[in-house]
N, C-alpha and C positions, 0 to 999 in steps of 0.2 A: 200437357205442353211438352214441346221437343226439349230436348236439350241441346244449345246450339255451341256450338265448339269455334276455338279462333283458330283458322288457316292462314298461313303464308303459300303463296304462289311466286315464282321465278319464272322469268322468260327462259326461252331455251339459249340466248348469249349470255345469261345468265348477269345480265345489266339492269332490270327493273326485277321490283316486289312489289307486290300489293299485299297488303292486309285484311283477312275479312275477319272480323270480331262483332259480337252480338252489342248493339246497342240501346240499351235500355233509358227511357224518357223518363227522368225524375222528375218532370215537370205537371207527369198528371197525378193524380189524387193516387191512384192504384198503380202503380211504376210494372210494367211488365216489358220481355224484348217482343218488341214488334218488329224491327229497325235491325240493319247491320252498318256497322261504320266501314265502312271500305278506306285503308289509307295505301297510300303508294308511294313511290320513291324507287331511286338510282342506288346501284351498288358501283360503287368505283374499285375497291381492291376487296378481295376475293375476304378477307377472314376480318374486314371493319366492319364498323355499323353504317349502315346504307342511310342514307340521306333523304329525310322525307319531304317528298316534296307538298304534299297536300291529303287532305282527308274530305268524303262526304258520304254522308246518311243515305241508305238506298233504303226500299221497302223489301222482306226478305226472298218474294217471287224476284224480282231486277237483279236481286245478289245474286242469288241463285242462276239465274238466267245470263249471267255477264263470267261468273264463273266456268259454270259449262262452256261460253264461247272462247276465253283464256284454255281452258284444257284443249281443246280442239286447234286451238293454235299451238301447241307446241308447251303453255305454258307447264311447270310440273310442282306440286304441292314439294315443301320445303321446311327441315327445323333448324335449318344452321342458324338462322338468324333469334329463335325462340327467348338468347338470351338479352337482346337488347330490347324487345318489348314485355 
């Protein structure tokens, strides 16, 4: 199995992030990532902690596939914010 890594992406106004982090179902008998939680949110001033507005479970083909269309939009992978999550 991969090993799956947490990205942060920024818009290119450099006003939203999203979150892509591997999320693991502790609900089944054998917990493995199947899942990524994708969360998002607003950056208001450049060097605070951005503001999240919400989070949801995608399957990791959708993560994947919503990511690739964020980079294509301008969006660009990001660790300023690494320390508040």
């Amino acid at each position: 199995m991969e090993k799956l890594e947490k990205f942060t992406l920024i818009n290119k106004d450099r006003s939203r992030i999203k979150v892509f982090e591997p999320f693991e179902d502790v609900s089944k008998p054998c917990p493995g990532i199947d899942a990524i939680l994708i969360s998002y949110g607003c950056v208001y001033k450049k060097l605070s902690k951005p503001v999240m507005k919400g989070s949801r479970v995608e399957t990791i083909e959708a993560a994947r596939k919503e990511y690739a269309e964020l980079l294509k939009e301008g969006w660009k992978k990001t660790s300023i914010f690494r320390s508040y999550f």
